[in-house]
C-alpha positions as CSV (number, residue, x, y, z in Angstrom):
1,X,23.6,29.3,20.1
2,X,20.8,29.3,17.7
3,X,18.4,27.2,16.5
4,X,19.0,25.3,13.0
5,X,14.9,24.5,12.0
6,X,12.1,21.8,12.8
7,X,12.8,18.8,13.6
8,X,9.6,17.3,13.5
9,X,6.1,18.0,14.1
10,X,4.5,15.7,17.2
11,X,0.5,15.0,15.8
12,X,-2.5,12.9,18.4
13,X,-4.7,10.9,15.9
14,X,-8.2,9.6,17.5
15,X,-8.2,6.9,14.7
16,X,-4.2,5.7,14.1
17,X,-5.6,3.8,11.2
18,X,-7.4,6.8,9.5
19,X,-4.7,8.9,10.5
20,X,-2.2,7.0,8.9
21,X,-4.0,6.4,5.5
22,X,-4.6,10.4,5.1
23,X,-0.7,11.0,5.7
24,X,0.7,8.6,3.7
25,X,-1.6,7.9,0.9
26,X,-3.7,11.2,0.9
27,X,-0.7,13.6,1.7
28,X,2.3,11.2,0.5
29,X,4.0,10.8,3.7
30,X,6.5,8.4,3.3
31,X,7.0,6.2,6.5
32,X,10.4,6.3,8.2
33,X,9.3,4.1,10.5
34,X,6.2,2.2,12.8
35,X,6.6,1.4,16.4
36,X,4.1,-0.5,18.4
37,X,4.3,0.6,22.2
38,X,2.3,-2.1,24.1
39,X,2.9,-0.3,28.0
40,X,1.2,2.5,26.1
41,X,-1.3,0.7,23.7
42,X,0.0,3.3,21.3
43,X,1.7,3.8,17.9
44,X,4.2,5.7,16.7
45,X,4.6,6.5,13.4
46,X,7.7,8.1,12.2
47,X,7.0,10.2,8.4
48,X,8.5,12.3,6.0
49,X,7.9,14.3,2.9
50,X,10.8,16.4,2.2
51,X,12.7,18.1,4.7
52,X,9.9,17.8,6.7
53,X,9.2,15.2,10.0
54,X,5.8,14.0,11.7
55,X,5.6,11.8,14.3
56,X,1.9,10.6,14.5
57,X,0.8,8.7,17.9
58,X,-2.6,7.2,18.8
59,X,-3.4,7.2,22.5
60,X,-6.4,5.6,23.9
61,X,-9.0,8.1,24.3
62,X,-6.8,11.5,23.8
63,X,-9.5,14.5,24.9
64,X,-10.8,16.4,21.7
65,X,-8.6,19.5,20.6
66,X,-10.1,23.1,20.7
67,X,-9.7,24.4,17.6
68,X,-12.8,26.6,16.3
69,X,-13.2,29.0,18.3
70,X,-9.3,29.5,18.3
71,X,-8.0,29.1,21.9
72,X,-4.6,29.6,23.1
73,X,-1.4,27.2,21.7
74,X,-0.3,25.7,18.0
75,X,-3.1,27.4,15.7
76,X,-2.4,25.2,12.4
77,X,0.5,23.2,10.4
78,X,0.8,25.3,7.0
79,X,2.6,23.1,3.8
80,X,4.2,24.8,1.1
81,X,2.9,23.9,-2.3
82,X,4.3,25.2,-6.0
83,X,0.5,25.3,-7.9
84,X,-2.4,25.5,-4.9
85,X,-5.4,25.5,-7.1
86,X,-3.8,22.2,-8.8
87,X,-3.2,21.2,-5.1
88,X,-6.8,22.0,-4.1
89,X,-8.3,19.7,-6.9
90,X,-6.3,17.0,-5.5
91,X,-7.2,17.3,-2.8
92,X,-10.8,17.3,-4.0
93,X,-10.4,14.5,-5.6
94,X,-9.6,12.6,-2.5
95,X,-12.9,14.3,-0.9
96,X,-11.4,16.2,1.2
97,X,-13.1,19.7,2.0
98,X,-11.1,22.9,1.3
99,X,-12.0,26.1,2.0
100,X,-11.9,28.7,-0.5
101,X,-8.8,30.4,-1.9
102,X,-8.1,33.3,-0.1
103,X,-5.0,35.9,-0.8
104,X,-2.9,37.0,1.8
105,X,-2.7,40.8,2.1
106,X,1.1,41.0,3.0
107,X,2.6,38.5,0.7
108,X,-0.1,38.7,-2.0
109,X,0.2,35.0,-2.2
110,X,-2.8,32.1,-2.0
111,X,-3.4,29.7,0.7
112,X,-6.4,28.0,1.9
113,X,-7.4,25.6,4.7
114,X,-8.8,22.0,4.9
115,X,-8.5,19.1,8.0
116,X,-7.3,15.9,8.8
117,X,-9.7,13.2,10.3
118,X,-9.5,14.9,13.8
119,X,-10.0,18.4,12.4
120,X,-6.6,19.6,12.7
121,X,-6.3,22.4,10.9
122,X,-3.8,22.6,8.0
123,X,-2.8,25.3,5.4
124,X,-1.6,24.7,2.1
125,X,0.6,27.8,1.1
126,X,1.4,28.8,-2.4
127,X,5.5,30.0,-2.3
């Protein structure tokens, strides 16, 4: 038995709304799919870019995710991208914040950091 990849990535947006513009129009998520679950006053929203999958819920009032200082669990979502600095001015442009480009000491390649609109951490990744 073993296990084939990802299937998809589970995300809790504060702001479904917000969320969903910095996915889709920001990050170019395309949407598979938008589900309104009444019993739960929540959506569901089924993306994909790639081979890659997120499902993106809003929850009434989810509590606030530790991120900075680090605490125990999923640390950050890293996206591979061909051209990072071209990336990073994209992203820019959108007025995003991005941290600077920093080079990882075992690959040698770039990567930086930047948010989404509840501070989820997420890497871009030069391959």
């Amino acid at each position: 038995m073993q296990i084939l990849g990802i299937h998809h990535i589970a995300i809790i947006c504060s702001d479904y709304e917000k969320s969903k513009q910095f996915y889709v129009d920001t990050l170019g998520f395309e949407i598979l799919n938008e589900t309104f679950r009444a019993e739960r006053d929540s959506y569901k929203l089924d993306l994909k870019q790639g081979n890659l999958q997120i499902e993106l819920f809003s929850f009434p009032n989810p509590p606030i995710r530790q991120s900075r200082p680090e605490s125990c669990g999923l640390r950050h979502l890293a996206f591979a991208v061909e051209n990072i600095d071209k990336y990073v001015k994209y992203l820019e442009t959108k007025k995003i914040e991005v941290e600077k480009i920093r080079i990882d000491e075992i690959t040698g390649k770039k990567f930086t950091f930047f948010a989404d609109p509840d501070d989820l951490p997420l890497e871009i990744y030069e391959v």
